[in-house]
RODO-2510 file (C-alpha; in nm, 4 decimals, decimal comma):
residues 150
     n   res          X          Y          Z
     1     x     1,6750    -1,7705     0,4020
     2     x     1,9596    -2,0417     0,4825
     3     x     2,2411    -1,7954     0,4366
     4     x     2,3174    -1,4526     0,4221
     5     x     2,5246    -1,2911     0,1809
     6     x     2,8682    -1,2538     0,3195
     7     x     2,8405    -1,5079     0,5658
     8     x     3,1468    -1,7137     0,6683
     9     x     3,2561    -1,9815     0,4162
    10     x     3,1301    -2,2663     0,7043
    11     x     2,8006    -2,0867     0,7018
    12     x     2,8328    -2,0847     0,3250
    13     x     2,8939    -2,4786     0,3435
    14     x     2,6344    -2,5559     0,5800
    15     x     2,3311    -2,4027     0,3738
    16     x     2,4958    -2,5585     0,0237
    17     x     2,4463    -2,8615     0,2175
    18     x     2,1144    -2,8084     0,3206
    19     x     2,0125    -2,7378    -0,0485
    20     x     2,1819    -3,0444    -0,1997
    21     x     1,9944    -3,2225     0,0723
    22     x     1,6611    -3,0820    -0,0526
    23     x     1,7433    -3,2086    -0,3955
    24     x     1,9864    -3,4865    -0,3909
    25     x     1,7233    -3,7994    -0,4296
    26     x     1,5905    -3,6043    -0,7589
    27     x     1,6670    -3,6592    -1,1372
    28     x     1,8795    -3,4530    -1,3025
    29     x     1,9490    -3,2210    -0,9584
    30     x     2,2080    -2,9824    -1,0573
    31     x     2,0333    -2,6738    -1,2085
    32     x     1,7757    -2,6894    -0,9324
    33     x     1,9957    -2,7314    -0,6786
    34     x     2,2447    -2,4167    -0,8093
    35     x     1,9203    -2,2474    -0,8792
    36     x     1,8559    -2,2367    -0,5474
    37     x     2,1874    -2,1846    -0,4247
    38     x     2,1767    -1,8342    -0,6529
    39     x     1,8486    -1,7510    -0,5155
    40     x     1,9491    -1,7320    -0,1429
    41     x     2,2811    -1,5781    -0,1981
    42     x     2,2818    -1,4016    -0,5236
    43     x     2,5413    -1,5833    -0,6623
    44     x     2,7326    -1,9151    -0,6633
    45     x     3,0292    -1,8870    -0,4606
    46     x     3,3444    -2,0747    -0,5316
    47     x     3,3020    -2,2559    -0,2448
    48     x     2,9725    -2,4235    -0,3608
    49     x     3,0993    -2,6141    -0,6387
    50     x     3,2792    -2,9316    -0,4875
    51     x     3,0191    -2,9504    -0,2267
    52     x     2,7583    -2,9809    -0,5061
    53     x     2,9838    -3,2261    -0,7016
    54     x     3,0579    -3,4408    -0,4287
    55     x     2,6709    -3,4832    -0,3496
    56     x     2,5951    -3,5562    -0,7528
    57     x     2,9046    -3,7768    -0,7734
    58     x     3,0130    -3,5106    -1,0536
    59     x     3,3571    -3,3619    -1,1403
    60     x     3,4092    -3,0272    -1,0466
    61     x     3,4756    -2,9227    -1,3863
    62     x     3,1129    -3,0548    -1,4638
    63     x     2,9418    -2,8522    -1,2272
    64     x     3,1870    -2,5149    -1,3209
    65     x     3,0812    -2,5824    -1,6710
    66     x     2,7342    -2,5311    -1,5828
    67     x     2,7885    -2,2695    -1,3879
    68     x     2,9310    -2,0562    -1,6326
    69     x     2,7506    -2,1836    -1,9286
    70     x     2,4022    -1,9922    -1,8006
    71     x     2,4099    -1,6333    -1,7690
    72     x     2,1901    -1,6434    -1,4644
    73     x     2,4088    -1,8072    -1,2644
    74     x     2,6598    -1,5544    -1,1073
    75     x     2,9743    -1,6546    -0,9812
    76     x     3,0085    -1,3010    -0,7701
    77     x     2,7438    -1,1440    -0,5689
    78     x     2,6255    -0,8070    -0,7761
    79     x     2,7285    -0,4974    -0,6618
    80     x     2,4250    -0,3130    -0,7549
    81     x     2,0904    -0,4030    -0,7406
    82     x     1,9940    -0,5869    -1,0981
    83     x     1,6977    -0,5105    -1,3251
    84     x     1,6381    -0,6991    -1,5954
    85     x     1,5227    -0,5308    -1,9041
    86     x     1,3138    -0,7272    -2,2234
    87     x     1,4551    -0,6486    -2,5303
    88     x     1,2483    -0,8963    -2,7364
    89     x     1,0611    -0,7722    -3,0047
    90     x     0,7637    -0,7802    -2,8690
    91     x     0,8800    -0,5174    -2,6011
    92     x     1,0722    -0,3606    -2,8774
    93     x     0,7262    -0,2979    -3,0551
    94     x     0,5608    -0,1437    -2,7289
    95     x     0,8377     0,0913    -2,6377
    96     x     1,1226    -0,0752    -2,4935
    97     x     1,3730     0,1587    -2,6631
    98     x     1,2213     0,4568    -2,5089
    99     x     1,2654     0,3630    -2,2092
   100     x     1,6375     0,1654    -2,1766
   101     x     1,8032     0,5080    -2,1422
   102     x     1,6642     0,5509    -1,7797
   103     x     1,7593     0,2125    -1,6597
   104     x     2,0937     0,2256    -1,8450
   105     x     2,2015     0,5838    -1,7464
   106     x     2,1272     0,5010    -1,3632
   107     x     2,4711     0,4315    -1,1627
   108     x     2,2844     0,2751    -0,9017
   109     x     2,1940    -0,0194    -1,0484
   110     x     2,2465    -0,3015    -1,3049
   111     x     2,0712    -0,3703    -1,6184
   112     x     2,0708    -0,6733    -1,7826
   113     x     1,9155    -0,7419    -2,1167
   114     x     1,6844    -1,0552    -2,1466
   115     x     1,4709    -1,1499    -2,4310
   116     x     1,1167    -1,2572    -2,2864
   117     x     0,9795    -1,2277    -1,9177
   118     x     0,6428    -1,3662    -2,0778
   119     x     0,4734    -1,0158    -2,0621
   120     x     0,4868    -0,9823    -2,4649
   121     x     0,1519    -0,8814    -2,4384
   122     x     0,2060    -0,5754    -2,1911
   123     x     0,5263    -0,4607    -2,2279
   124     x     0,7563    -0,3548    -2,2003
   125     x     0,8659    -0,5287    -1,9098
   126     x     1,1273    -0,5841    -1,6399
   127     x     1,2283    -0,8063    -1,3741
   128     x     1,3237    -0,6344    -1,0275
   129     x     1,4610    -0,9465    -0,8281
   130     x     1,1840    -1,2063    -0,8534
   131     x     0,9414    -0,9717    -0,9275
   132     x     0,8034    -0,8779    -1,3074
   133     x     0,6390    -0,5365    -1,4086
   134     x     0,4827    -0,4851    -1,7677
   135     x     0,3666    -0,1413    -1,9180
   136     x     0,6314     0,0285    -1,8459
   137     x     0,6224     0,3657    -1,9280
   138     x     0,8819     0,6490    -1,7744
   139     x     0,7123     0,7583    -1,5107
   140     x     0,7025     0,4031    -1,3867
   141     x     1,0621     0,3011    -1,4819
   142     x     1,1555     0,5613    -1,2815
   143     x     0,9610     0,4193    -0,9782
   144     x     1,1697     0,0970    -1,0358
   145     x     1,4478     0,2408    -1,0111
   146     x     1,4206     0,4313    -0,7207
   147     x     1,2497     0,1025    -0,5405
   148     x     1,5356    -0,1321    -0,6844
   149     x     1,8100     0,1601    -0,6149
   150     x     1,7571     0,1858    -0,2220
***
């Protein structure tokens, strides 16, 4: 990892940099590049954005717009771990519903709703950080959520 959360805004800086680096000679850079920014530090801080627009000759209205057009892309680092739950109808059909309550009535995390992990044949399914799990019944969702709450 380039960066740690929390990490002073020059360390902040210096790994944004790094990234854009990685990226800057490619077509159409800017959701890779704030892709990857999200993945090492869970979100994309404030900070990020004119150091991305700079390096993609890019407004920084351009690159905010992005930013808080997709629902991925965090602008604060989450407070709680995050699971991500498939509502699709697929998942719906295998038993999605009977399990939400357990992920949703747990303080200790997050839940976000998504509509396809690409499990539809074994669901439901969730997403633990990069990680996806399919058949999930309750015994298991409650394994998740222990795993994801520590």
């Amino acid at each position: 990892m380039i960066v740690q959360k929390g990490s002073e805004p020059e360390a902040v800086a210096r790994g944004v940099a790094a990234i854009v680096a990685r990226h800057e000679a490619r077509e159409g850079a800017l959701l890779p590049i704030l892709n990857d920014i999200q993945a090492e530090l869970g979100h994309v801080p404030a900070g990020a954005i004119p150091i991305v627009a700079e390096a993609l000759n890019l407004s920084r209205a351009e690159v905010h717009g992005v930013v808080s057009f997709y629902h991925d892309l965090k602008r604060e680092p989450p407070d709680r771990p995050v699971v991500k739950l498939c509502r699709a109808e697929a998942c719906q059909a295998r038993g999605a519903e009977r399990i939400a309550h357990l992920f949703e009535g747990d303080p200790r995390i997050a839940v976000e709703t998504v509509f396809c992990l690409g499990l539809c044949a074994s669901g439901p399914s969730a997403m633990v950080g990069d990680r996806v799990f399919g058949r999930i019944d309750e015994a298991r969702a409650r394994r998740l959520i222990e795993e994801a709450g520590r």
